[in-house]
One Martini backbone bead per residue (centre of mass of N, CA, C, O) as a GRO file, in nm:
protein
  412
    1UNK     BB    1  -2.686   2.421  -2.159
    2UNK     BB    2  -2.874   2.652  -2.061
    3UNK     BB    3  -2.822   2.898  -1.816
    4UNK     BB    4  -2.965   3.055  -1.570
    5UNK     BB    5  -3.008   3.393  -1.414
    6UNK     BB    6  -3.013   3.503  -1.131
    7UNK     BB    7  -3.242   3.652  -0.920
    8UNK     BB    8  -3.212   3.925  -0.780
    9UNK     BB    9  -3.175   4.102  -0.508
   10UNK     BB   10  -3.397   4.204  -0.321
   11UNK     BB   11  -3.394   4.565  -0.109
   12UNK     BB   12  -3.494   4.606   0.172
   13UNK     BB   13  -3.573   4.857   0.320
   14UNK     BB   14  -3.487   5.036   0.559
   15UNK     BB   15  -3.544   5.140   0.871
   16UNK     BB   16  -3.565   5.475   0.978
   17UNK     BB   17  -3.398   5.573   1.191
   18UNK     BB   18  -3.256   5.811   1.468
   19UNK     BB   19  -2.980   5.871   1.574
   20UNK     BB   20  -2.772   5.883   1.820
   21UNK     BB   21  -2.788   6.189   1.842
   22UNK     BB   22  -3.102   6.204   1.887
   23UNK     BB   23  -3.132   6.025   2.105
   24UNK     BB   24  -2.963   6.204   2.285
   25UNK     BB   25  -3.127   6.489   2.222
   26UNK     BB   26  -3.429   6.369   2.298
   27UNK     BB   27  -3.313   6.291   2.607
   28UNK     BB   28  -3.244   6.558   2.645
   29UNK     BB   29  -3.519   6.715   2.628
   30UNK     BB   30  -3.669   6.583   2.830
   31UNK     BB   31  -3.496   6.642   3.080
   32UNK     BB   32  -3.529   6.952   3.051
   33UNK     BB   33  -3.788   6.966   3.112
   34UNK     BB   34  -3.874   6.833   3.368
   35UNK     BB   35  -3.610   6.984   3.546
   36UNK     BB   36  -3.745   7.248   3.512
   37UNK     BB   37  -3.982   7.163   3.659
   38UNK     BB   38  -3.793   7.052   3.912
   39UNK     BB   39  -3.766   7.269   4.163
   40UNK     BB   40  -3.782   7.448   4.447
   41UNK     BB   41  -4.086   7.524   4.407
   42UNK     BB   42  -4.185   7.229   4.348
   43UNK     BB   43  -4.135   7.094   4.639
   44UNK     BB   44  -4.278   7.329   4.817
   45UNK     BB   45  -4.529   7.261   4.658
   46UNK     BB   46  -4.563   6.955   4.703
   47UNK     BB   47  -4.526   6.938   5.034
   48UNK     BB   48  -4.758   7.123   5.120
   49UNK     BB   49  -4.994   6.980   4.955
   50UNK     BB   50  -5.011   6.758   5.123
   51UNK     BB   51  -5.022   6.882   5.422
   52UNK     BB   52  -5.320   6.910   5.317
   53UNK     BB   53  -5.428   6.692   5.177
   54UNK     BB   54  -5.279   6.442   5.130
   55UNK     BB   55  -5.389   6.200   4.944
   56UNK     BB   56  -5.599   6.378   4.762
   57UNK     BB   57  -5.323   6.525   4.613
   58UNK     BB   58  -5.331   6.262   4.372
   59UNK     BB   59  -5.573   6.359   4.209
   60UNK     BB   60  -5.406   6.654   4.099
   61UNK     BB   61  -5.191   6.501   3.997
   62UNK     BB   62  -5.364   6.359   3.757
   63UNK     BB   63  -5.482   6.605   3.634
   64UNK     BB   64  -5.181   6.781   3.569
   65UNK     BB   65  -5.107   6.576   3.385
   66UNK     BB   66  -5.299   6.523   3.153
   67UNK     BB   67  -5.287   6.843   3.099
   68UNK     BB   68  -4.987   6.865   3.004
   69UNK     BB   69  -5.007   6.625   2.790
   70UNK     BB   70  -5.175   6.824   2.602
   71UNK     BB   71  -4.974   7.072   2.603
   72UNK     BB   72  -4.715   6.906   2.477
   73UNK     BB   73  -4.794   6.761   2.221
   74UNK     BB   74  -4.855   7.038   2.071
   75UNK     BB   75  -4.628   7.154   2.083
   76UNK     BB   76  -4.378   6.952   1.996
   77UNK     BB   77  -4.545   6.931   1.714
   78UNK     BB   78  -4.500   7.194   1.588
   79UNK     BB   79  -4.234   7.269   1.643
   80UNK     BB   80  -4.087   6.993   1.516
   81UNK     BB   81  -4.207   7.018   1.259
   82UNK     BB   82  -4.120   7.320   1.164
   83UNK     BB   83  -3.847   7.392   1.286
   84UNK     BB   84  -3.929   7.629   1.520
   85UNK     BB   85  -3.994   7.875   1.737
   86UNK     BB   86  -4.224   8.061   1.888
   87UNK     BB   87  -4.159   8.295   1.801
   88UNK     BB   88  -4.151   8.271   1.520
   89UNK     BB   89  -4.434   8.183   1.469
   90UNK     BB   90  -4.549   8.458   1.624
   91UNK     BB   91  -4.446   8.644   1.381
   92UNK     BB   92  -4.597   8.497   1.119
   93UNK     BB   93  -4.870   8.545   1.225
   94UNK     BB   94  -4.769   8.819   1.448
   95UNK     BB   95  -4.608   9.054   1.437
   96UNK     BB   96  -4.424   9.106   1.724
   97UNK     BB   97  -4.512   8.858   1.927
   98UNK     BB   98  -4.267   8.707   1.939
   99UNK     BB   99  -4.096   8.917   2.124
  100UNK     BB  100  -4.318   8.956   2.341
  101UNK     BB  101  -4.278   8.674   2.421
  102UNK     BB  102  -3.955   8.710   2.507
  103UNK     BB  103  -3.990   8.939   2.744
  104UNK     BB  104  -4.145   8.740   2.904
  105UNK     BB  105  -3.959   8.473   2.909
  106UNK     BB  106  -3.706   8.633   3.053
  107UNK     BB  107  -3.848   8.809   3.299
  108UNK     BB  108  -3.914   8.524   3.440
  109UNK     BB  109  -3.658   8.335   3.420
  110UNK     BB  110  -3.485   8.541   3.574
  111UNK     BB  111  -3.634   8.577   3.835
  112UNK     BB  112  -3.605   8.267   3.898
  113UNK     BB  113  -3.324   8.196   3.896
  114UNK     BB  114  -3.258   8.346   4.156
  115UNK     BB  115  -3.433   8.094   4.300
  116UNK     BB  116  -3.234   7.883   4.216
  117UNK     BB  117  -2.985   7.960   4.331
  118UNK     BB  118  -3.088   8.011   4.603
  119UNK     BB  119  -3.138   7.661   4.625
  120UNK     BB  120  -2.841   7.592   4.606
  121UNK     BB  121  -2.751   7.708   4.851
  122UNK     BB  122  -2.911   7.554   5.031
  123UNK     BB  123  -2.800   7.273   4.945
  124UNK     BB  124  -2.516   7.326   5.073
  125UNK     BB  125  -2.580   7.423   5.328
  126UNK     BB  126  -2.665   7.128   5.422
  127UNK     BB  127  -2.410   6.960   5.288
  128UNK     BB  128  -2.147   7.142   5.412
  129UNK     BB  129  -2.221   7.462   5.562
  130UNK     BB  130  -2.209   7.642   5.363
  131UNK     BB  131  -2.286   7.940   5.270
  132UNK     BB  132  -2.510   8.030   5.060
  133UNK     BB  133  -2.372   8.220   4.844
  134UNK     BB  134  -2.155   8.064   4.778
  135UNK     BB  135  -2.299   7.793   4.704
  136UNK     BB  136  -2.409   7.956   4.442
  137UNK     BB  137  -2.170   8.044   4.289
  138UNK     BB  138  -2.063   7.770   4.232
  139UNK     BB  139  -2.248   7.680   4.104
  140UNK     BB  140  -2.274   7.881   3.871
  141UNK     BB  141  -2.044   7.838   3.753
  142UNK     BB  142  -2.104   7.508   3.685
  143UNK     BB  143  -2.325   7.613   3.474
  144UNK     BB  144  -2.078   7.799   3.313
  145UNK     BB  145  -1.929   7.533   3.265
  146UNK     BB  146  -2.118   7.404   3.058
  147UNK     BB  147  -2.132   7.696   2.816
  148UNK     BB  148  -1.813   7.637   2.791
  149UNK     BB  149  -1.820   7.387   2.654
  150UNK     BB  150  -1.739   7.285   2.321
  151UNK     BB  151  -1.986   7.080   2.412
  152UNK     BB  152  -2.273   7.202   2.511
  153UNK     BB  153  -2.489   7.036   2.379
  154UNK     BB  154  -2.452   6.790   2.531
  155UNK     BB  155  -2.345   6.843   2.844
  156UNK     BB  156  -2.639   6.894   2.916
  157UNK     BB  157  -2.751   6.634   2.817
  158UNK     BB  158  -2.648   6.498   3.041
  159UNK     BB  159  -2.675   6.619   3.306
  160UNK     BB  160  -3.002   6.603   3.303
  161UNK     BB  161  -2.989   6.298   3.335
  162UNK     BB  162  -2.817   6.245   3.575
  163UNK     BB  163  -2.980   6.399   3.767
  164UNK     BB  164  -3.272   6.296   3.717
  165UNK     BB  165  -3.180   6.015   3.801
  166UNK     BB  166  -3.084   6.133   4.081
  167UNK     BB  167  -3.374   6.202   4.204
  168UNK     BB  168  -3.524   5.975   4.174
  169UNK     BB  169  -3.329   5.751   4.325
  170UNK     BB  170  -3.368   5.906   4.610
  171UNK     BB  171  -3.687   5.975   4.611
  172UNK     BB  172  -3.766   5.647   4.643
  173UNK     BB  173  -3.626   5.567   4.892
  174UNK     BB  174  -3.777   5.748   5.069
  175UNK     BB  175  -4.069   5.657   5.011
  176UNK     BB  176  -3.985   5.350   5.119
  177UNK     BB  177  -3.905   5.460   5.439
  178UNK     BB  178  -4.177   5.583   5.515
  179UNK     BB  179  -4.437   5.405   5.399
  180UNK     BB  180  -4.678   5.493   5.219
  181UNK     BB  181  -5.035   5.494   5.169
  182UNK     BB  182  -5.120   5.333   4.884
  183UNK     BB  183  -5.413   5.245   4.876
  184UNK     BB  184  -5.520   5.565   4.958
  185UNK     BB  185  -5.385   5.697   4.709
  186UNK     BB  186  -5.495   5.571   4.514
  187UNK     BB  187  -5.792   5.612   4.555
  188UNK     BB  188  -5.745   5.945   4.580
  189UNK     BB  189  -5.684   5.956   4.241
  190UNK     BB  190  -6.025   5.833   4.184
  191UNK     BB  191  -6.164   5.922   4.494
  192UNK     BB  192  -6.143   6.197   4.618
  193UNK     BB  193  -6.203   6.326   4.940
  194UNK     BB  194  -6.046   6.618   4.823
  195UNK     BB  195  -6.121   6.901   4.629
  196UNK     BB  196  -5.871   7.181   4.487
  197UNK     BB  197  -5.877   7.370   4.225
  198UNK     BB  198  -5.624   7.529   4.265
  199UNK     BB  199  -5.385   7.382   4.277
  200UNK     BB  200  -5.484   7.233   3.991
  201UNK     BB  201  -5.353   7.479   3.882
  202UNK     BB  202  -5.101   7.546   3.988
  203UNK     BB  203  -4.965   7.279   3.926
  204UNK     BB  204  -4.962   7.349   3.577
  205UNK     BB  205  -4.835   7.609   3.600
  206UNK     BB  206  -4.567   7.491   3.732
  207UNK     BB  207  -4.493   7.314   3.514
  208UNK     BB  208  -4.608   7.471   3.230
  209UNK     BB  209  -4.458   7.739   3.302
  210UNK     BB  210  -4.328   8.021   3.073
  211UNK     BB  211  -4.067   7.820   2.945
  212UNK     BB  212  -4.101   7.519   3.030
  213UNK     BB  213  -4.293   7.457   2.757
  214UNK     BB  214  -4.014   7.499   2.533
  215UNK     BB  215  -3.744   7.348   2.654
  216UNK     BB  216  -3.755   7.103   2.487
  217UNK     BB  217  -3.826   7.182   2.203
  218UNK     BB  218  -3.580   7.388   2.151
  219UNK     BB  219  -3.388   7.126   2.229
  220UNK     BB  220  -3.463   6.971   1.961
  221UNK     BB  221  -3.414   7.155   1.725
  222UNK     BB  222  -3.119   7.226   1.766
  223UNK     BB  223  -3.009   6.946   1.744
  224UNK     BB  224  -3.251   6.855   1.452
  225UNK     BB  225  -3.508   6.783   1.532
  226UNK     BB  226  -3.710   6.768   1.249
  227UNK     BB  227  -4.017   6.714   1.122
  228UNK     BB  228  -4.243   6.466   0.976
  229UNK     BB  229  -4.022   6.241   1.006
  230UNK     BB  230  -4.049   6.306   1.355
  231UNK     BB  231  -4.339   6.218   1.508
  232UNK     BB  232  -4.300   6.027   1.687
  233UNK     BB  233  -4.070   6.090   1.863
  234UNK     BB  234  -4.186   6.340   1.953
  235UNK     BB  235  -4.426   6.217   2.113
  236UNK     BB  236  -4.321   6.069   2.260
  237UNK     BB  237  -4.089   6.257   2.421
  238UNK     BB  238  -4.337   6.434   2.535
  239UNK     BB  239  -4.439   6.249   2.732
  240UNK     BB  240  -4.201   6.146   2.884
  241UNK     BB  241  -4.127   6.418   2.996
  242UNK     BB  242  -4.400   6.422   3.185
  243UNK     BB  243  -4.358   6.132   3.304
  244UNK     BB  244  -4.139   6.225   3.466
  245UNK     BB  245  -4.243   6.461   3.631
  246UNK     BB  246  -4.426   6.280   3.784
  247UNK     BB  247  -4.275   6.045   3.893
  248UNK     BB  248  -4.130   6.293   4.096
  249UNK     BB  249  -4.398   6.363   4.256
  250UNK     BB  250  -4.501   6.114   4.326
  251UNK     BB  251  -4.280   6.024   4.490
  252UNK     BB  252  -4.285   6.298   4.689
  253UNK     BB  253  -4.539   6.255   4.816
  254UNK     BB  254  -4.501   5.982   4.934
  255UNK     BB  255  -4.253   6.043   5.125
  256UNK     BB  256  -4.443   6.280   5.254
  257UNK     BB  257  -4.678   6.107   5.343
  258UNK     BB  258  -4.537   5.886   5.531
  259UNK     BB  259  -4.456   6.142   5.731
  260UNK     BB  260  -4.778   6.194   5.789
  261UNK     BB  261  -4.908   5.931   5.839
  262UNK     BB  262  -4.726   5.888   6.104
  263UNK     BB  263  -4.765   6.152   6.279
  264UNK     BB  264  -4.589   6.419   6.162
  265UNK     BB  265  -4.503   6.723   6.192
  266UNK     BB  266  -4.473   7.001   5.980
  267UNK     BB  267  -4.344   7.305   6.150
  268UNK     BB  268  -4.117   7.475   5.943
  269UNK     BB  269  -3.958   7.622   5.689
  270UNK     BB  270  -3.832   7.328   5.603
  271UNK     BB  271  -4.007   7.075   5.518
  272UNK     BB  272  -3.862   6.901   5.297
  273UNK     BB  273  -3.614   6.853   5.543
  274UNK     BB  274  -3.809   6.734   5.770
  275UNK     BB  275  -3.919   6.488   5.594
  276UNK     BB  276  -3.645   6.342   5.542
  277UNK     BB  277  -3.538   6.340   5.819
  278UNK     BB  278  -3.792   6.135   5.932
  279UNK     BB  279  -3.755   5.893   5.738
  280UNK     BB  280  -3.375   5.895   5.776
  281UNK     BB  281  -3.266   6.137   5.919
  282UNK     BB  282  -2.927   6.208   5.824
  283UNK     BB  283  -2.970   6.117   5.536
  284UNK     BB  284  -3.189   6.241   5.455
  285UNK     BB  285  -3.056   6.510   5.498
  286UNK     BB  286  -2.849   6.483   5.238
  287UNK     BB  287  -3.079   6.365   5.015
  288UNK     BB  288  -3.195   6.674   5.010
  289UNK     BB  289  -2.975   6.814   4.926
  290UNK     BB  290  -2.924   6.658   4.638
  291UNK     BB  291  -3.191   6.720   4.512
  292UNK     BB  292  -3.224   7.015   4.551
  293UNK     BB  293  -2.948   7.077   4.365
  294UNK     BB  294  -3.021   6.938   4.120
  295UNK     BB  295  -3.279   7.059   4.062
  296UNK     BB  296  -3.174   7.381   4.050
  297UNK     BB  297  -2.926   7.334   3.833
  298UNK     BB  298  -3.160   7.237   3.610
  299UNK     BB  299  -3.323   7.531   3.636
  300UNK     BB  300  -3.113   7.711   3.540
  301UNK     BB  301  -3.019   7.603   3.271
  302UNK     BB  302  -3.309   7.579   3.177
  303UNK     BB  303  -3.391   7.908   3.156
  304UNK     BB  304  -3.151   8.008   3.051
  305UNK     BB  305  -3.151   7.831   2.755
  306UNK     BB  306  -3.487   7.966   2.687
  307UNK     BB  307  -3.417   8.256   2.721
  308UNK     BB  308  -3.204   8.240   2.478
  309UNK     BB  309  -3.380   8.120   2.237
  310UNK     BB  310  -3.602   8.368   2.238
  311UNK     BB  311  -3.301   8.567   2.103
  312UNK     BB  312  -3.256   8.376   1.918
  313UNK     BB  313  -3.135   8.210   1.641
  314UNK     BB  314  -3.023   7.986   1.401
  315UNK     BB  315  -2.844   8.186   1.314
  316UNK     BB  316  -2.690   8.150   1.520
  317UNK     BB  317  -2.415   8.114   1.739
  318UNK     BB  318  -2.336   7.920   1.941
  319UNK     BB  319  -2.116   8.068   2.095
  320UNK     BB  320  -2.326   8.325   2.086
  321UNK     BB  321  -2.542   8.146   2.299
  322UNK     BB  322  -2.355   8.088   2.513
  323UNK     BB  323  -2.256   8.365   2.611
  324UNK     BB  324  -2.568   8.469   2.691
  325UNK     BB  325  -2.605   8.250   2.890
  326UNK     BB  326  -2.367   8.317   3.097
  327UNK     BB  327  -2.556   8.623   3.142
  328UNK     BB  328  -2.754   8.519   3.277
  329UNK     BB  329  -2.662   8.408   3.466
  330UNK     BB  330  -2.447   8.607   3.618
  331UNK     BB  331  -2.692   8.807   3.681
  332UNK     BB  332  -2.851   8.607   3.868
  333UNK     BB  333  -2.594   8.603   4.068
  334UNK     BB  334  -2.539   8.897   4.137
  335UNK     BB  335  -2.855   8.941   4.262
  336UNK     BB  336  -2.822   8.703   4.457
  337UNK     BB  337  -2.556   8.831   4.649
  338UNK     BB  338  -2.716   9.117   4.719
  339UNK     BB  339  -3.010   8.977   4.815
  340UNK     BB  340  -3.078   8.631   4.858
  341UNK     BB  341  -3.298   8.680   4.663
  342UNK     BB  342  -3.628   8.698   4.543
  343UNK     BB  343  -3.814   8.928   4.530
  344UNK     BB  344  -4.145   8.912   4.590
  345UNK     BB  345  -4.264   9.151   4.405
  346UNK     BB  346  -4.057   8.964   4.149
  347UNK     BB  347  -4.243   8.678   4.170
  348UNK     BB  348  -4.555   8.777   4.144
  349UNK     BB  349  -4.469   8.878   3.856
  350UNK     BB  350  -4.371   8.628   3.742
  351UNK     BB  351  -4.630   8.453   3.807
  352UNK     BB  352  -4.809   8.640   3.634
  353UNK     BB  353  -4.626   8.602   3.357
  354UNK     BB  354  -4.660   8.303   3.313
  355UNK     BB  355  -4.962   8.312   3.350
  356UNK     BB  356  -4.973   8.441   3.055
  357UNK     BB  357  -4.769   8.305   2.835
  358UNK     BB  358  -4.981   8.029   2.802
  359UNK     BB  359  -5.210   8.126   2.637
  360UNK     BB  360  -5.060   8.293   2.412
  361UNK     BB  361  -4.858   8.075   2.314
  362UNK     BB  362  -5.039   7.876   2.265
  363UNK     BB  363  -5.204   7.946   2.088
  364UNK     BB  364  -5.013   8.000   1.839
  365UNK     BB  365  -4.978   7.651   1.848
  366UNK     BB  366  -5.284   7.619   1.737
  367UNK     BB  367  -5.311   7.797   1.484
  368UNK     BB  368  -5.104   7.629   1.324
  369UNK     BB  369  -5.248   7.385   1.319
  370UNK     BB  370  -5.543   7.511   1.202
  371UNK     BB  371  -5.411   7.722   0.932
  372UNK     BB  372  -5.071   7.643   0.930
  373UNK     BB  373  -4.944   7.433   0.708
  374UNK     BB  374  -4.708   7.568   0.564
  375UNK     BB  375  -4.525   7.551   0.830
  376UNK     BB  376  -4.586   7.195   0.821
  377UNK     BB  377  -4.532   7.102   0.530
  378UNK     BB  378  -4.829   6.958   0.494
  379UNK     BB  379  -4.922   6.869   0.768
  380UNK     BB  380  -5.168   6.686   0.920
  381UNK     BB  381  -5.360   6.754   1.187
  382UNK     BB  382  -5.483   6.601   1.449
  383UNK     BB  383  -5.808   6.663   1.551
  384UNK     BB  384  -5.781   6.485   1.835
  385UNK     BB  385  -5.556   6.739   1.930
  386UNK     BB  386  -5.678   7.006   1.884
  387UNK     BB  387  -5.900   6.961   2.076
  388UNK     BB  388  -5.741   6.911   2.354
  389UNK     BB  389  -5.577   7.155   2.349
  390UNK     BB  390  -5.843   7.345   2.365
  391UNK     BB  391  -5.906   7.271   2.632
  392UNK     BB  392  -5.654   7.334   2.758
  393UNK     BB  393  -5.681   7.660   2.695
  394UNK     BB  394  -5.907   7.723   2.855
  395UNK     BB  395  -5.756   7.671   3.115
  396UNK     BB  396  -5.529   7.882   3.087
  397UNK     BB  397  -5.722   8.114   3.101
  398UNK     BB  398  -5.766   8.074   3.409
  399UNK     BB  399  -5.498   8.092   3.469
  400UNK     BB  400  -5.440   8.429   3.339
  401UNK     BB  401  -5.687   8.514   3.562
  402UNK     BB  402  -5.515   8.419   3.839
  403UNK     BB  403  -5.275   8.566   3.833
  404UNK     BB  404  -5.371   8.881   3.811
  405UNK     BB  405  -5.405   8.905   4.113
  406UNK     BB  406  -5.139   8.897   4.195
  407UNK     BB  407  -5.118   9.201   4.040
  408UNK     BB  408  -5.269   9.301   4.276
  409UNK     BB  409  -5.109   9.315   4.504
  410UNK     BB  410  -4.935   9.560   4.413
  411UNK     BB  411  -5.147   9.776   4.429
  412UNK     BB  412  -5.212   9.725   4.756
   0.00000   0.00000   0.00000
């Protein structure tokens, strides 16, 4: 009797992640964006506008999150699409332009890197009583020291994420231990007491000006994520990016909210280790310094590596990637032990260079999606992403409008 032959198993297609080392440059990416935007200068600027606004500053915080998620959606959708970086897109649009673009954002990066070094040595000087110029080089060191070694694309990968994870989880502690009204910022984050708008673009441009818009996104594609089949994961993180930076606020918000509502007047030049000392004691005031050394480690690195991104190409060597990221530190910190601070006069220049950086660089990524499919690949942008960003675009134009005035400053 003749035996009929088994009918071969059909081997059904598995579906395709993205590799370990994808998730961990993912994660090191998000992590990245985020705490490069939460430096010293997001600390100090989210205590004092507590301070002014109490609760109804919720609200200005719910704005400035979805205003973000708009630009950064946009952002990480194209350069990771593409496999560009913004500047390499800006040269094919417009000779020219993309270098116009990394001039601006070296020069913007340079000078805040200065006044990151600077929140370093603050932090030791809180942590161990050392000199701030000391505290200030020591860190320096420490960041030169992760980009040279052997494997400094994981090595950043891992501490802005140790970091990140360490602030978060020390500012939530505070946020507990102060105790602040929860039902009253819930209500004034959906129907706020008073809103101001000057504060709200501040804080918009502050997240997401100048260099921050593009480090999470240039160290995705350089990691090698990138192209039309890893549009899920790009928007994922982009998203998730946003949404740590966002929650290391909140958590801020509250922790300042709960010494402010308690009846604490803040009225020191750091008030923001005046108010973690208030809601904790002297415990609460060392996991200040450690807050604050965390942010600013973590903004030298981000800076660093984006404004080094900025003049280099994919066919650069890592090493000498890693060398000129080097000496940007190091200029950076040599700078900050000779004044010990970065110049008020070369401050209001670099933020008023950031605030033109987001309306130009951001067109430029608008363009692309609408216009240059040839350079992602074919592939079809959502139009319901390309008018979100337009939005958000009109309104970076009004940030690099009042930016401006910084520079009317210098001529007064």
């Amino acid at each position: 009797m003749a035996t009929t032959a088994a009918a071969p198993k059909v081997q059904r297609p598995k579906k395709t992640r993205p590799k370990n080392k994808h998730r961990s440059a993912l994660l090191g990416a998000m992590f990245l964006m985020a705490t490069s935007a939460v430096g010293p200068g997001f600390i100090i600027q989210t205590t004092t506008f507590t301070v002014q606004l109490g609760a109804a500053f919720a609200f200005a915080i719910v704005v400035s999150i979805l205003v973000d998620i708009a630009v950064q959606l946009n952002v990480w959708r194209v350069i990771g699409v593409s496999g560009k970086r913004a500047q390499e897109l800006a040269n094919t649009v417009l000779p020219g332009a993309g270098w116009f673009l990394a001039v601006l954002i070296c020069l913007g990066g340079l000078v805040f890197n200065i006044g990151n070094i600077a929140g370093t040595g603050l932090a030791t000087n809180v942590l161990f009583g050392v000199d701030a110029k000391v505290g200030g080089v020591i860190s320096a060191v420490i960041a030169i020291a992760i980009f040279l070694s052997k494997r400094a694309g994981l090595a950043l990968d891992k501490i802005v994420v140790i970091l990140g994870a360490v602030m978060i989880l020390l500012i939530a502690y505070v946020a507990i231990v102060s105790q602040p009204p929860l039902g009253l910022a819930l209500k004034n984050a959906v129907i706020p007491d008073n809103v101001d708008f000057l504060i709200i673009t501040t804080l918009i441009g502050g997240t997401i000006g100048g260099y921050i818009t593009y480090a999470g996104a240039h160290r995705m594609i350089d990691a090698g994520v990138s192209g039309p089949d890893n549009v899920k994961e790009i928007t994922r993180s982009s998203v998730l990016g946003i949404i740590i930076t966002g929650v290391i606020r909140v958590l801020l918000f509250l922790a300042i909210l709960g010494v402010v509502a308690g009846g604490v007047a803040l009225t020191s030049d750091n008030m923001p280790a005046e108010a973690f000392q208030a809601a904790a004691g002297e415990v609460g005031l060392k996991l200040f310094g450690i807050v604050l050394w965390a942010a600013s480690i973590t903004s030298v690195i981000g800076a660093a590596y984006t404004s080094i991104s900025f003049v280099t190409t994919a066919k650069t060597k890592p090493r000498t990637r890693s060398i000129a990221t080097v000496v940007f530190i190091a200029v950076s910190t040599v700078v900050f032990t000779l004044l010990g601070q970065a110049p008020a006069t070369l401050l209001i220049m670099a933020g008023a260079i950031n605030g033109l950086i987001l309306p130009v660089g951001f067109a430029v990524i608008l363009w692309v999606a609408w216009r240059r499919r040839d350079l992602l690949g074919g592939y079809v942008y959502p139009r319901v992403l390309l008018y979100i960003g337009l939005a958000a675009w009109l309104l970076t134009l009004f940030l690099g409008y009042k930016s401006l005035s910084g520079l009317a400053l210098l001529w007064a």
